[in-house]
Legacy VTK file of the C-alpha trace (Angstrom):
# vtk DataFile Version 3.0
C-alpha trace
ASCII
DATASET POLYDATA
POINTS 443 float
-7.329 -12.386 1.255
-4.454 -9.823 2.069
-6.534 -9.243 5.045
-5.419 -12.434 6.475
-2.424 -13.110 4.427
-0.833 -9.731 5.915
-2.945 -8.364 8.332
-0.116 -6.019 9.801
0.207 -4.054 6.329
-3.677 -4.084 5.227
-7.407 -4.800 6.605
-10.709 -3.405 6.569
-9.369 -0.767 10.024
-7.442 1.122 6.922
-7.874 2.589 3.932
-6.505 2.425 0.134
-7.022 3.971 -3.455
-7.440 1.329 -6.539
-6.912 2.450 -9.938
-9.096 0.531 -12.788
-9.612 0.050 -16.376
-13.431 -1.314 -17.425
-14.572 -1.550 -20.528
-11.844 0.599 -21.541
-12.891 3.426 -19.219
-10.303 4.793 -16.379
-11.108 5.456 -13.103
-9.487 5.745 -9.385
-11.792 5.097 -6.635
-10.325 6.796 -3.068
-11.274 4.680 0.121
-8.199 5.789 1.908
-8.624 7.179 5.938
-10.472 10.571 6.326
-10.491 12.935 9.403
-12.285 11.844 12.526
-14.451 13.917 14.719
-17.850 14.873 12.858
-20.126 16.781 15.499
-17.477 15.526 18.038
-16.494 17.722 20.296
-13.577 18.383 22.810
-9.829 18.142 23.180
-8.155 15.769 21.231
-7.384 12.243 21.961
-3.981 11.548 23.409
-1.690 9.199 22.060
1.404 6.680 22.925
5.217 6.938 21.335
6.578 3.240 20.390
10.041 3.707 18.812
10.504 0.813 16.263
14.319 -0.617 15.404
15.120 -0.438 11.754
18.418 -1.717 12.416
20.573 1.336 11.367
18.147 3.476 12.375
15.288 3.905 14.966
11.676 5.855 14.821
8.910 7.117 17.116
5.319 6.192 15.630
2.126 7.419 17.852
-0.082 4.977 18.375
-3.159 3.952 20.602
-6.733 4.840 20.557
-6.434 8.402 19.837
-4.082 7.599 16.281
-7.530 6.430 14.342
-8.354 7.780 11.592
-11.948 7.067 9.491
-11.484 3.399 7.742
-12.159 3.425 4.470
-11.065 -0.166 3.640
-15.024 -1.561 3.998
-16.911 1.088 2.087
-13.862 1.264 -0.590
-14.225 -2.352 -1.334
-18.150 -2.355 -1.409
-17.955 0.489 -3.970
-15.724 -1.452 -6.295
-17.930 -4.884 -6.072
-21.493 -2.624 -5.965
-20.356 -0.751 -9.042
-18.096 -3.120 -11.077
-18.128 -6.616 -9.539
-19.625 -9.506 -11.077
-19.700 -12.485 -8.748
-21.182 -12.684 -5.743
-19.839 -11.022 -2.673
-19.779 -14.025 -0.740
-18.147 -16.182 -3.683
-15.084 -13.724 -3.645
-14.501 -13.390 0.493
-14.748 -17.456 0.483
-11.267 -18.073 0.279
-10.803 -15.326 2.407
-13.141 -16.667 5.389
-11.872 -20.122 4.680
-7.578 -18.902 5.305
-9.177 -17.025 8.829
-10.499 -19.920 10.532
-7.890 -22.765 8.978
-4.802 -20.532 8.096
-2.139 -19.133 6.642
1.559 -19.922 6.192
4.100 -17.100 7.093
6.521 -15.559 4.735
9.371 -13.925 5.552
7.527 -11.055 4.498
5.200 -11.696 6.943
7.583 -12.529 9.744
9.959 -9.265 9.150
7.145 -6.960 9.477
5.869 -8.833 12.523
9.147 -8.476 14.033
9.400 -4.788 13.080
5.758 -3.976 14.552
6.347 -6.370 17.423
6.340 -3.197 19.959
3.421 -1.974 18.409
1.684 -5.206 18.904
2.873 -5.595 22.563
0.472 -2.333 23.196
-2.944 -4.492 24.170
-2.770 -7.939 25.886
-5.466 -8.906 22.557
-3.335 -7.688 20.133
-0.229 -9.631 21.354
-2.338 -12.799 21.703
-2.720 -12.980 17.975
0.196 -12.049 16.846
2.436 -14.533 19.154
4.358 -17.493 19.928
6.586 -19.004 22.021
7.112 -15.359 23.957
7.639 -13.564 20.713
6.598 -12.237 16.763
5.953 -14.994 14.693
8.281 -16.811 12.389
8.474 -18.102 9.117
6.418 -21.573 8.674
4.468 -20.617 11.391
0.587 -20.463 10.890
-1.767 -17.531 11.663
-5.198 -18.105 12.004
-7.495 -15.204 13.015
-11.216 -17.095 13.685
-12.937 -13.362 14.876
-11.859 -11.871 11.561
-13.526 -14.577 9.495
-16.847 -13.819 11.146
-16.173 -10.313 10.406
-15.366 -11.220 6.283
-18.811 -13.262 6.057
-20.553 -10.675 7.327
-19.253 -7.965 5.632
-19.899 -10.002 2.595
-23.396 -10.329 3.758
-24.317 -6.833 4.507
-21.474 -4.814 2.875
-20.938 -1.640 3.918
-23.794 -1.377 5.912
-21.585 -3.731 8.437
-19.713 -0.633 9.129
-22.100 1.948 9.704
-22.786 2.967 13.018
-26.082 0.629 13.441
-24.217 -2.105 12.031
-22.945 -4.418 14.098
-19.374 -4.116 13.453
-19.969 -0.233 13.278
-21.443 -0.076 16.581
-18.173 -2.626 17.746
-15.820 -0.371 16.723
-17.491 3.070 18.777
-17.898 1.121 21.373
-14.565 -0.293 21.381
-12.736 2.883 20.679
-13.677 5.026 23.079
-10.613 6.701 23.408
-10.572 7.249 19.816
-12.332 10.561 17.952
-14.305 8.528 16.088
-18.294 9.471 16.082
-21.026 7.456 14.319
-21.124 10.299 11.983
-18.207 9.811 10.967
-19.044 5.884 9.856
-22.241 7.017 8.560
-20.723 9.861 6.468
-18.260 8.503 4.753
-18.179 7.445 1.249
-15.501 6.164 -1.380
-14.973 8.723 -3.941
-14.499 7.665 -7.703
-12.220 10.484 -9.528
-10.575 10.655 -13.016
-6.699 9.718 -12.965
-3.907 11.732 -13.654
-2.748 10.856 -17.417
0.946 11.009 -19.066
1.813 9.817 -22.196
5.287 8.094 -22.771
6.258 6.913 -26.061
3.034 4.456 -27.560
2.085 4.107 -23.392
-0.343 5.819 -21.331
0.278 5.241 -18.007
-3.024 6.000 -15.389
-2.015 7.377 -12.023
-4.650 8.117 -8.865
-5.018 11.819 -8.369
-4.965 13.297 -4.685
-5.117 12.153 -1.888
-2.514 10.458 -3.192
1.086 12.739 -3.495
2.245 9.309 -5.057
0.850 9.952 -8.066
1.353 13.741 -8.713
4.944 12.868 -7.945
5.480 9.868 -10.266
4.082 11.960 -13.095
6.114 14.795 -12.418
9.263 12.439 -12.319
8.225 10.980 -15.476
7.372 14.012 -17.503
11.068 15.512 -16.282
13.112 11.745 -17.472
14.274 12.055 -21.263
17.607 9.841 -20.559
18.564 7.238 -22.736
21.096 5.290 -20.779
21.083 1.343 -20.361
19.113 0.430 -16.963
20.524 -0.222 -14.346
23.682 1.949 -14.964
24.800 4.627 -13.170
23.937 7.179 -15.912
20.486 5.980 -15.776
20.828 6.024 -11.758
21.602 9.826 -11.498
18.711 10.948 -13.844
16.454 9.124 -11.946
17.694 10.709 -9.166
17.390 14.209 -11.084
13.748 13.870 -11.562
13.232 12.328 -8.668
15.032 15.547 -6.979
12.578 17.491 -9.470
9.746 16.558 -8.125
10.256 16.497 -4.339
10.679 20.112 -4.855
6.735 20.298 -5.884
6.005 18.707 -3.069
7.631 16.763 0.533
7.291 13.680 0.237
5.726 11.337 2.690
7.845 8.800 4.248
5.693 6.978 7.137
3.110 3.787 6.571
3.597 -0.012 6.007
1.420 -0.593 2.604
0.717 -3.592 0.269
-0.347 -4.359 -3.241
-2.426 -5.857 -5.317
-3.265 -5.945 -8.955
-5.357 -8.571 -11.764
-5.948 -8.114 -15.434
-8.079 -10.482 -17.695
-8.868 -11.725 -20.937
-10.562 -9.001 -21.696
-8.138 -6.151 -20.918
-9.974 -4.969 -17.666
-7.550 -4.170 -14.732
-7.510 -3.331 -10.978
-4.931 -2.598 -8.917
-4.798 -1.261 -5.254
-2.752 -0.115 -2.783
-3.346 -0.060 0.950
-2.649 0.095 4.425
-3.239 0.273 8.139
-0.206 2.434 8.817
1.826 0.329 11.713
-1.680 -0.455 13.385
-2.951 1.662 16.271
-1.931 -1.578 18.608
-5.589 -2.154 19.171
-8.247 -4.808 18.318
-12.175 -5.105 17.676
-11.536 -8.196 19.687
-14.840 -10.163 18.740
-14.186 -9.233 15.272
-10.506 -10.288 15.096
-10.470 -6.676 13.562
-7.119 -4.071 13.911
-7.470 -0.108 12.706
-5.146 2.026 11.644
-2.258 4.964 12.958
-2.978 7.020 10.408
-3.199 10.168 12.792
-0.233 9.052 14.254
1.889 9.525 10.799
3.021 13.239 10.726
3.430 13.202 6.989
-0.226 11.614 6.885
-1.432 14.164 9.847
0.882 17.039 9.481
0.363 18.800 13.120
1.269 22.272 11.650
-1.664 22.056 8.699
-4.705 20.294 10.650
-6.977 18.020 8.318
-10.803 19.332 9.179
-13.032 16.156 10.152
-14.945 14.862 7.514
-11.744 15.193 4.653
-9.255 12.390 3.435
-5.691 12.312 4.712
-2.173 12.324 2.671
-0.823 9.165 1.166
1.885 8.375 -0.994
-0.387 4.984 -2.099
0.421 4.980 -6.075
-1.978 2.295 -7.644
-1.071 2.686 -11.568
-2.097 1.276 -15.185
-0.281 1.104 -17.743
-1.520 1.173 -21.195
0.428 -0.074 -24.545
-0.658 -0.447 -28.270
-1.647 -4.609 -27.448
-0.797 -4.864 -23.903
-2.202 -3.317 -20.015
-0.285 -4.137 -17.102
-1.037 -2.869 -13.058
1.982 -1.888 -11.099
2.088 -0.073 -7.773
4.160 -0.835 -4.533
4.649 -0.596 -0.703
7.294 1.350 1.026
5.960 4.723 2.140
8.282 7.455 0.303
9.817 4.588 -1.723
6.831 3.738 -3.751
7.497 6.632 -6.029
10.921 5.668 -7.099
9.520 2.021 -7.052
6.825 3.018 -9.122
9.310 4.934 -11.720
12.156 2.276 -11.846
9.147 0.300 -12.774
7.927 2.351 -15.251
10.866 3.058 -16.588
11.929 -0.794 -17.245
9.034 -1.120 -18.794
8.822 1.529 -21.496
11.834 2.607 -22.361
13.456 -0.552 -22.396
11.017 -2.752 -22.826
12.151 -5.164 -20.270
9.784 -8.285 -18.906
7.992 -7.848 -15.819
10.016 -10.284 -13.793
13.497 -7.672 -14.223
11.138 -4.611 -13.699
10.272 -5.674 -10.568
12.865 -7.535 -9.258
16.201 -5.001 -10.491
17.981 -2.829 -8.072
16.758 0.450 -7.701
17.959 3.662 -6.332
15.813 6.356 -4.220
16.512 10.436 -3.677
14.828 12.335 -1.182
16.092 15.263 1.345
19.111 15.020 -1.126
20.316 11.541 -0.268
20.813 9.074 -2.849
20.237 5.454 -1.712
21.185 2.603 -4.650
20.842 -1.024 -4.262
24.556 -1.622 -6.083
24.144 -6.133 -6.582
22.994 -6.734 -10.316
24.566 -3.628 -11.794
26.555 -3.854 -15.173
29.238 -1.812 -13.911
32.099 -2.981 -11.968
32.734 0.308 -10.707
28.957 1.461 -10.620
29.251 3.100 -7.252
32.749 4.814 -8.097
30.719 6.825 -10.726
28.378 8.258 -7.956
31.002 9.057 -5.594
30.258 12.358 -6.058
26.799 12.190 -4.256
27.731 13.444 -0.645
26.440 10.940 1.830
25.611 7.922 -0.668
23.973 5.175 0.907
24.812 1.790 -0.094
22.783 -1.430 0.344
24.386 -4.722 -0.901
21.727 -6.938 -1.860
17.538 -6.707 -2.140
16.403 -4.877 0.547
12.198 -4.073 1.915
13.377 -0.391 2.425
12.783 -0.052 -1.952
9.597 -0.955 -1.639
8.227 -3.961 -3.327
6.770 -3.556 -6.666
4.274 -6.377 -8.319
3.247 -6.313 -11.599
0.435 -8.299 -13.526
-0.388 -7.312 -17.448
-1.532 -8.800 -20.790
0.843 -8.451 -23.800
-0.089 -9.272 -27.616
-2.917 -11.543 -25.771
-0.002 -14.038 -23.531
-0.735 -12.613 -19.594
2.642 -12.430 -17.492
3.836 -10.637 -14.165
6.159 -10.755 -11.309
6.149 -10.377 -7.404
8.830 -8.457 -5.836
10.917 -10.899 -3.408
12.012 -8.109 -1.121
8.336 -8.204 -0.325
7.599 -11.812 -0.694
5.597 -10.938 -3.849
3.967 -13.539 -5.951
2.478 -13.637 -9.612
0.029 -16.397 -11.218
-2.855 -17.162 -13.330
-6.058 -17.972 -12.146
-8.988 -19.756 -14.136
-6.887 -19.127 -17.948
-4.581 -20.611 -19.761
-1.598 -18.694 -20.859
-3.521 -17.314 -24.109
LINES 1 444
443 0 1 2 3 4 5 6 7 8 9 10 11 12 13 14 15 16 17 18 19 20 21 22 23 24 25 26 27 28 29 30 31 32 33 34 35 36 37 38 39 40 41 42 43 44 45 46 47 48 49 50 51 52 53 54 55 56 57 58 59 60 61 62 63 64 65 66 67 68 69 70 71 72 73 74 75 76 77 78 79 80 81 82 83 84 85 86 87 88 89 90 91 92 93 94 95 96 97 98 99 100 101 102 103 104 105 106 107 108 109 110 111 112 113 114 115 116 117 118 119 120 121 122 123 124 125 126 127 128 129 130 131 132 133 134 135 136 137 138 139 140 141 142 143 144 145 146 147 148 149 150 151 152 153 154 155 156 157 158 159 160 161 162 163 164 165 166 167 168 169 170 171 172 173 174 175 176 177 178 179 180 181 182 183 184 185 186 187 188 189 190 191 192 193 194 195 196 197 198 199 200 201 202 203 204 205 206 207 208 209 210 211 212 213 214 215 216 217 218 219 220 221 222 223 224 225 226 227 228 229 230 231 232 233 234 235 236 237 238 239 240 241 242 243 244 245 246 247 248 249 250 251 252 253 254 255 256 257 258 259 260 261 262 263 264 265 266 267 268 269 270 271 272 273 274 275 276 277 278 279 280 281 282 283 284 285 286 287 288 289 290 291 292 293 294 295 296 297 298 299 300 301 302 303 304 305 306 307 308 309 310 311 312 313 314 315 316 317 318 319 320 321 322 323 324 325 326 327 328 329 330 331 332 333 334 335 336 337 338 339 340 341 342 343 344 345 346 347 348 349 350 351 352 353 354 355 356 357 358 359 360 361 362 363 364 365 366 367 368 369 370 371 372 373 374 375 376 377 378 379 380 381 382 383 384 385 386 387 388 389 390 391 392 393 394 395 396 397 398 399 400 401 402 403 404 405 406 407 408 409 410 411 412 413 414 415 416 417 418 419 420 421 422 423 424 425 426 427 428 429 430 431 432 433 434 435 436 437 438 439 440 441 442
């Protein structure tokens, strides 16, 4: 459904990682982009600079043909259903096929991403014919409808991965759509979701489940959390500069990535299985599958993804900071994770954080302000703070950056979880995030 319900931020041209609980077993499963360019050979692909407006700020993102990386979105998914699914494929893409050809409402979410990638989706004459109206990016209340793309959901949920490969026929769409691209039909036929063991830390009576690399996400978030011992009320700016401290802590194991539009996902039920993912298509490459309604990925195009100084061989995943996590308690599992590129580590602490330590409901875990360090920067959201003089205790942080109400930059964190047998959960509003029960009642 977040195919169609954000298709800027996620789709089968990208790639993810999902962390899961079944049966009481862990696991991470990596679909995210790999490499292109198996038994490929010449120069590579060029690609084309589009400088997005961020308001305060401005920043070049390469883009075009030659920014594709491997999906991994298709074979990722099949994976997860082949291995742990229990209804039919076709059942679960339904709803999905059924929002493509009659559509969707847009959020604000929706619409301020739209706006944001607007340049990016003025690259092809296809691209900007789905995306919009009356002469510009959609709006909120408008409807998208994407009738290619539900063709390409039925028969994916036909055929499953096997739509992808190279003698597939959405496989053989994409080489011979991307031409410009590195892509080979090696590369399609080659690749394969990878399930790993994830990266555990204890915190008081919690375990908290984080995906190993590819992701830098998770290294990074357990790093931050094995370095936090403070005991200050959230929210405060005592508890702002330790988080800030381990933060600080672990950038210094490792840059951070900061590029990438991402979304969430997570479900838990009765039983006390979980799944949550994380994924993305970077800002898009600005291109389409146009018979399959179908946009890929940037991900070459994303420096911190693709660094040009340490070239990823073909064939082997890229860099994410994607951060799917599961938290464990004595009676109660909950799935967390966020988008925001660099931000979803913070987003992923504060989170964390709220949750253990204080022992706060989902709804002010997700939704309270948050602060974020990197490059030695400290950015705080200062509305809903305790303290009337909250910012005059971090005055001492040289080039504080101040934002005055929610804002997308921190990410947006969703949460849904089972505690002593009652499920609850909240969407993050800066990200037009949502929470319900499906098929249950409340116990």
């Amino acid at each position: 459904m977040a195919c169609i319900a954000e298709p800027l931020l996620t789709g089968l041209g990208g790639g993810g990682l999902a962390t899961l609980v079944v049966d009481g077993q862990a696991h991470v499963l990596d679909f995210f982009t790999a490499m292109p360019g198996l038994g490929r050979d010449g120069p590579t692909p060029p690609m084309d600079e589009v400088v997005l407006d961020f308001g305060p700020t401005t920043q070049a993102f390469s883009v075009g043909q030659g920014s594709v990386a491997v999906p991994g979105m298709p074979f990722g998914l099949a994976a997860l259903h082949q291995r742990w699914g229990s209804l039919p494929l076709s059942e679960l893409a339904r709803p999905a096929v059924h929002a493509c050809s009659h559509g969707v409402d847009i959020t604000p979410g929706f619409a301020e991403v739209a706006r944001l990638l607007w340049p990016i989706q003025c690259v092809t004459p296809q691209m900007r014919a789905l995306f919009e109206r009356r002469g510009g990016s959609v709006q909120p209340g408008d409807r998208f409808v994407n009738p290619g793309l539900a063709q390409t959901l039925e028969l994916f949920a036909e055929q499953g991965a096997a739509a992808f490969r190279s003698q597939g026929s959405l496989g053989a769409a994409i080489l011979s759509c991307f031409t410009g691209s590195a892509l080979t039909a090696r590369d399609l036929d080659d690749y394969q979701a990878i399930r790993a063991d994830p990266l555990r830390v204890a915190r008081g009576q919690h375990e908290i489940l984080l995906p190993p690399r590819p992701s830098a996400g998770g290294p990074m978030t357990a790093a931050a959390l094995s370095s936090f011992a403070s005991t200050s009320a959230p929210f405060t700016a005592a508890h702002a500069r330790e988080v800030a401290r381990s933060m600080s802590l672990a950038e210094s194991l490792e840059p951070p990535l900061s590029a990438g539009l991402t979304t969430h996902l997570g479900a838990v039920d009765q039983q006390g299985n979980a799944c949550t993912i994380t994924s993305s298509l970077g800002e898009t490459c600005g291109h389409l599958v146009p018979q399959a309604g179908l946009a890929l990925n940037n991900f070459l195009g994303e420096a911190d993804c693709n660094p040009p100084q340490a070239p990823t061989p073909a064939g082997r995943r890229l860099r994410t900071m994607m951060t799917p996590t599961v938290l464990r308690g004595p009676s109660s599992i909950h799935t967390l994770g966020s988008g925001g590129s660099s931000r979803i580590r913070s987003a992923v602490l504060h989170a964390l954080l709220h949750l253990i330590d204080h022992g706060l409901h989902p709804r002010q875990a997700a939704c309270g302000p948050r602060c974020h360090m990197e490059a030695g920067r400290l950015r705080v959201e200062a509305y809903g703070r305790p303290e009337p003089d909250f910012l005059a205790r971090l005055a001492d942080f040289e080039g504080l950056v101040t934002f005055e109400g929610p804002n997308m930059y921190f990410g947006g964190v969703h949460i849904a979880g089972r505690a002593d047998g009652a499920f609850e959960g909240a969407g993050d509003p800066r990200r037009s995030g949502a929470f319900g029960i499906l098929g249950a009642s409340q116990r």
